[in-house]
ZAMARGU-4260 file (C-alpha; in steps of 0.2 Angstrom, whole numbers, plus 5000, padded with zeros to 4 digits):
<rodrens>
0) 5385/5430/5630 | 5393/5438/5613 | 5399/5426/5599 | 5414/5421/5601 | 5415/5413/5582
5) 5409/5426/5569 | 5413/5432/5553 | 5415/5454/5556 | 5417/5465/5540 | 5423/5483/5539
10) 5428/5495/5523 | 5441/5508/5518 | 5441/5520/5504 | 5455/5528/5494 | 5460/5546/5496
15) 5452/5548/5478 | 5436/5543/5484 | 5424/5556/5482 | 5422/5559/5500 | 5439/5559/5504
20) 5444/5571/5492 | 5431/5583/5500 | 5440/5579/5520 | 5457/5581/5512 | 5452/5599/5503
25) 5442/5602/5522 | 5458/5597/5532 | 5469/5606/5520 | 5460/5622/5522 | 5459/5621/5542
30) 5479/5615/5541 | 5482/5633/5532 | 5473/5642/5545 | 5480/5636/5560 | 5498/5638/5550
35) 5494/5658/5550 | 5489/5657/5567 | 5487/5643/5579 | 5470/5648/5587 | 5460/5652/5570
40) 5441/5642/5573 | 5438/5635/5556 | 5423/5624/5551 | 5423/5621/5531 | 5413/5608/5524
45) 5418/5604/5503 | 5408/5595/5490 | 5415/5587/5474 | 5405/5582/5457 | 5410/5581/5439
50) 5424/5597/5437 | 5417/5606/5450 | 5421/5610/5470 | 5412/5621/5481 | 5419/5626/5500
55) 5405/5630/5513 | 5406/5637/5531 | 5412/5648/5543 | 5430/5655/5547 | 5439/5665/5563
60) 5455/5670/5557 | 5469/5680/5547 | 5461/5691/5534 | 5477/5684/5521 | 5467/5668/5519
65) 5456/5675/5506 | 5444/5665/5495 | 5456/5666/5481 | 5471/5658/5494 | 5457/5644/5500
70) 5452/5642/5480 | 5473/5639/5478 | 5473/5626/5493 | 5458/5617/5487 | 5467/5613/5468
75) 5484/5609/5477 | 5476/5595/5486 | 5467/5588/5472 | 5483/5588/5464 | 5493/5579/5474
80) 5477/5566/5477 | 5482/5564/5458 | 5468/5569/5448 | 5472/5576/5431 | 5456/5566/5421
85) 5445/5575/5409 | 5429/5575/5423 | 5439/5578/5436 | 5455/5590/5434 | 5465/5598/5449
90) 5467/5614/5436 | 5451/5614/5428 | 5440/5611/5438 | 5426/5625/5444 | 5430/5632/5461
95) 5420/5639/5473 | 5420/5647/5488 | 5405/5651/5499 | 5415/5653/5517 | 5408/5668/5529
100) 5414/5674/5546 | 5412/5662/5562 | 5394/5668/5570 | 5395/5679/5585 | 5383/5667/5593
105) 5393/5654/5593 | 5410/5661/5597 | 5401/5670/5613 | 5396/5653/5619 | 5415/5644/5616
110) 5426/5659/5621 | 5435/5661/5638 | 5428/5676/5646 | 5433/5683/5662 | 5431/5668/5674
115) 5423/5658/5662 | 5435/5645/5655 | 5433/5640/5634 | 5418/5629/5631 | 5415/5614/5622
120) 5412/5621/5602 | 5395/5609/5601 | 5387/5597/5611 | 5390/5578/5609 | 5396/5562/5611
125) 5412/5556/5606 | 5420/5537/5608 | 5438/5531/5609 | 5442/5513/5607 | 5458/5500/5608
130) 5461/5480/5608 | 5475/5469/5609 | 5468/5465/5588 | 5484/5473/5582 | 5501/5479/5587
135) 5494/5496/5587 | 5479/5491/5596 | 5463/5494/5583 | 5452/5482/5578 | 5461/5471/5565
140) 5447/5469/5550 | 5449/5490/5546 | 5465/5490/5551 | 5471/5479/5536 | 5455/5486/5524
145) 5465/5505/5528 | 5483/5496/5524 | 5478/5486/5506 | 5473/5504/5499 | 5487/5514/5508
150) 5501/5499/5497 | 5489/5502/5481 | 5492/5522/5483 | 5511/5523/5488 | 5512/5510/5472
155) 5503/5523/5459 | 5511/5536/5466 | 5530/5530/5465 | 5526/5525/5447 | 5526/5505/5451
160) 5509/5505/5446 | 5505/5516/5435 | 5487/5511/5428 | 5478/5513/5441 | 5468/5529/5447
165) 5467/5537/5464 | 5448/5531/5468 | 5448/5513/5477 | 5437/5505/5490 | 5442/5488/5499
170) 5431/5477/5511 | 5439/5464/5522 | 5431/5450/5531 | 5440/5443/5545 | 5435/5427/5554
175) 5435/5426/5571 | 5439/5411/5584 | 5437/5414/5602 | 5435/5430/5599 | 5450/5431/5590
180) 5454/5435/5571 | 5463/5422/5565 | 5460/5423/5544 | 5453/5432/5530 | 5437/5424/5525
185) 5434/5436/5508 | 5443/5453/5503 | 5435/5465/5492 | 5444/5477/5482 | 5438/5490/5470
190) 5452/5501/5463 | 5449/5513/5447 | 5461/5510/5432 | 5464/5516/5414 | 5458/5510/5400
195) 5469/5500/5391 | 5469/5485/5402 | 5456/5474/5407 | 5450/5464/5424 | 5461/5450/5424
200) 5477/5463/5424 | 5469/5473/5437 | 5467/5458/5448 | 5485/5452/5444 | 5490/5471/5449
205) 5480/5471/5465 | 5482/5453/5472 | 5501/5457/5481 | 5494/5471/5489 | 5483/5461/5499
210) 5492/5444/5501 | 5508/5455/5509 | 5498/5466/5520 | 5488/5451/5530 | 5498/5439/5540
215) 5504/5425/5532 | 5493/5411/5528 | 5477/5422/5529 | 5472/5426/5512 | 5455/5421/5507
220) 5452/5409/5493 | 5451/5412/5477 | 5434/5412/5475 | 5432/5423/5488 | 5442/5439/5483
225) 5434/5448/5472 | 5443/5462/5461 | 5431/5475/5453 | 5416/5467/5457 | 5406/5476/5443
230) 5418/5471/5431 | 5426/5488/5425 | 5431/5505/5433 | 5436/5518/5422 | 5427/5534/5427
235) 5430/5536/5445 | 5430/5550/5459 | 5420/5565/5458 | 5417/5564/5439 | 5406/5545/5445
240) 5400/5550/5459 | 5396/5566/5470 | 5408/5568/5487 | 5404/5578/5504 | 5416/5581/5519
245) 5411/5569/5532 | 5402/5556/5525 | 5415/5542/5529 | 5415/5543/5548 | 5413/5524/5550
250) 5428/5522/5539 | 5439/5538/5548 | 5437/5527/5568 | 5435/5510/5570 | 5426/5502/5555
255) 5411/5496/5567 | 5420/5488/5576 | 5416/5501/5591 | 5401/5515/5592 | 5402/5532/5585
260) 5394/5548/5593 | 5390/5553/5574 | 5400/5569/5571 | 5412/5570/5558 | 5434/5576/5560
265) 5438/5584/5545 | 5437/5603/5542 | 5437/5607/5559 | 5449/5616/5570 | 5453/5605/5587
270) 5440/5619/5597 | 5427/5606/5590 | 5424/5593/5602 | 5419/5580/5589 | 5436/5579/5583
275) 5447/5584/5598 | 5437/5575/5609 | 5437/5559/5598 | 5455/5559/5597 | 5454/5561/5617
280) 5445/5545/5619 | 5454/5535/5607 | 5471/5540/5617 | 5464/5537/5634 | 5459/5519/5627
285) 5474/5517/5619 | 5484/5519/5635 | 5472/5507/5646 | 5473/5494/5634 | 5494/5499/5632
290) 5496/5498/5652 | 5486/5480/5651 | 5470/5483/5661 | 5461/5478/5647 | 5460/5468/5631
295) 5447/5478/5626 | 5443/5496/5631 | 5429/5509/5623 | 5427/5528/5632 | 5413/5538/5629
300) 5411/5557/5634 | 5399/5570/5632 | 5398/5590/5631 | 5386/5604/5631 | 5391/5617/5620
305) 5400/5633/5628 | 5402/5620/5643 | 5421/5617/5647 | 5421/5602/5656 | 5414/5584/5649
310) 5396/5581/5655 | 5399/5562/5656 | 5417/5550/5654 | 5411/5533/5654 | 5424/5517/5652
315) 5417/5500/5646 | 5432/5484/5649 | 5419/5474/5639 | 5424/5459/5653 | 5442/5461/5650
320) 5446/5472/5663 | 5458/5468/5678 | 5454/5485/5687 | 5437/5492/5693 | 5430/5504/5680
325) 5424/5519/5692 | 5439/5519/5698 | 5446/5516/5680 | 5437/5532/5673 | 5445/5543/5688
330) 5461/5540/5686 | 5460/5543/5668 | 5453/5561/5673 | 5465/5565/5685 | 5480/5562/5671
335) 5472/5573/5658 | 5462/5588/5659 | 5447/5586/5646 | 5442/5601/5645 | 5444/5608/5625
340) 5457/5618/5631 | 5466/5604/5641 | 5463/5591/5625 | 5472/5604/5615 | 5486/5606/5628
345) 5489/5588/5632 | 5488/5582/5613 | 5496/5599/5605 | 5484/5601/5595 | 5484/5618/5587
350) 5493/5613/5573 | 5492/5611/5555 | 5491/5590/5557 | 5474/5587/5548 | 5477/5585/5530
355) 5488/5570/5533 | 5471/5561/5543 | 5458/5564/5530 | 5462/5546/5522 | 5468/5529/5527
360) 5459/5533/5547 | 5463/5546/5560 | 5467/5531/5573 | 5480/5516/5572 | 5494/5529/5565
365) 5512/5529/5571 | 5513/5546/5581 | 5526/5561/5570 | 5540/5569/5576 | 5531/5588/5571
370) 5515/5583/5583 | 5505/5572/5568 | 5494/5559/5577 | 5498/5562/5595 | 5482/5554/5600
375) 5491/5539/5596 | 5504/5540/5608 | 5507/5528/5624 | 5514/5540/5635 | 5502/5537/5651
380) 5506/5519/5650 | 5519/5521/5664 | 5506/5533/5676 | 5491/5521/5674 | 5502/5505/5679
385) 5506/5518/5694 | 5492/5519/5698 | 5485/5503/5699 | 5502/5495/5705
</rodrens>
């Protein structure tokens, strides 16, 4: 039998993190693609160090998006992450921009062609999960790691909190009863700042953040949040550390709270399975646990690349479900076509919606009225209840 009394950790980063700048340069190049045209198959990966940025990968798309146009895209991101620091400046900074057509080998084997239907761009796993942890049904410990950072963010940049820089990480610790959170046991927050002011301002900056974001009466004790750990956080981003796209996976889905098939969202277009089909997953969970046929619901499914239907949909209730799985898993098929091409269809995803994921987590969003986190819609709710009535 699980624990049901347990302490369970998960961490979020900043959209100046290293790594996040990379996904939101990634994203922002696969959004200008699909803007010039809706079909374009992009795969960019970016890396980030001190004054330097270097875009890798393969395109299929408008001959107008030149090196020079991706090299303009890459410094408008940076600039509005907020990085004008001598190591890291969204003007000054080195560009480079090593992207090369898509292989033929690879758009033989994903193309529609005659009677043969698109294929799956890779082969792969890819899970969705939900619980009843939070009103938009994620697991509650990344959910309010992703919320601290997002009210530090919108407070630097309104101009309520000036001092501080864009690079920030948090870690909460929730404590669980019965297998229910019920309060914060510590809280971690590293968040760069200027110079001029020291730890215990920081602190006094960052502590609001966190008590009005967890429920009331959850905040740790004092000796358990820790503010700037190392005790100072000056140089930060790229110019501290080296980032890569995709390096933040855990982070981007469910904080470990639920598996992950390993491939990274950002930088690809939605003909890649590991993000289309992730988003899938996370929509099909979402609804099962929205209908109430589970507390707890985590779908995996599989591809082959060039193959257009999923090799494998498997549904795990985790002992909270009130309907048969199989049956479960079928229903779920029957209401959404899961081919890439019927992912893309249902969710409408063809869209330049990506840059806006790259930080704060892909999943427990509100859904947009131009098609921005459609994954996170409930609109099966009513179909599945149908089903089972």
């Amino acid at each position: 039998m699980p624990a049901s009394d347990y302490l369970f950790t998960s961490e979020s980063v900043a959209e100046g993190h290293p790594d996040k700048v990379c996904d939101r340069i990634s994203d922002a190049v696969v959004d200008t693609f699909l803007t010039a045209d809706p079909y374009s198959r992009v795969a960019v990966e970016t890396l980030c160090t001190t004054n330097r940025i270097v875009l890798a990968g393969e395109v299929r798309g408008p001959s107008a998006i030149t090196h020079d146009r991706m090299e303009e895209v890459a410094r408008a991101a940076v600039r509005e992450i907020g990085y004008e620091q001598k190591g890291f400046h969204w003007s000054r900074a080195q560009v480079e921009v090593l992207v090369h057509a898509q292989s033929a080998d690879i758009a033989m084997g994903v193309d529609a062609q005659g009677n043969k239907d698109e294929g799956a761009g890779d082969q792969g796993i890819m899970f969705g999960y939900a619980c009843t942890e939070t009103d938009v049904l994620m697991p509650a410990p990344i959910y309010y790691a992703h919320a601290i950072l997002r009210s530090l963010a919108e407070a630097r940049h309104s101009g309520a909190e000036p001092l501080l820089g864009p690079d920030a990480k948090s870690q909460v610790t929730l404590r669980y009863v019965g297998g229910k959170p019920v309060c914060a046991d510590s809280v971690v927050v590293s968040t760069q700042h200027d110079e001029s002011i020291d730890q215990d301002k920081v602190r006094e900056i960052v502590r609001p953040h966190v008590v009005n974001v967890l429920p009331k009466g959850w905040m740790c004790g004092d000796d358990r949040f820790y503010v700037n750990p190392t005790g100072r956080f000056v140089i930060g981003g790229p110019d501290g550390d080296a980032g890569v796209t995709g390096r933040k996976i855990i982070v981007d889905t469910y904080g470990g709270a639920a598996p992950h098939g390993g491939g990274a969202f950002s930088g690809k277009d939605p003909t890649k399975v590991d993000r289309s089909a992730a988003y899938a997953a996370r929509y099909l969970a979402k609804n099962t646990v929205g209908a109430k046929l589970a507390e707890r619901c985590l779908i995996q499914l599989s591809y082959a690349i060039g193959v257009s239907r999923p090799l494998s949909v498997y549904v795990d209730t985790q002992g909270t479900g009130k309907v048969s799985e199989d049956r479960l898993s079928r229903v779920l098929q029957d209401l959404m076509d899961l081919s890439p091409r019927g992912i893309r269809t249902h969710l409408g995803l063809n869209r330049p919606i990506y840059a806006r994921t790259s930080s704060y987590g892909h999943f427990g969003r509100e859904p947009e009225p131009d098609g921005g986190f459609s994954w996170e819609r409930l609109d099966l709710v009513k179909d599945l209840r149908a089903a089972f009535a």
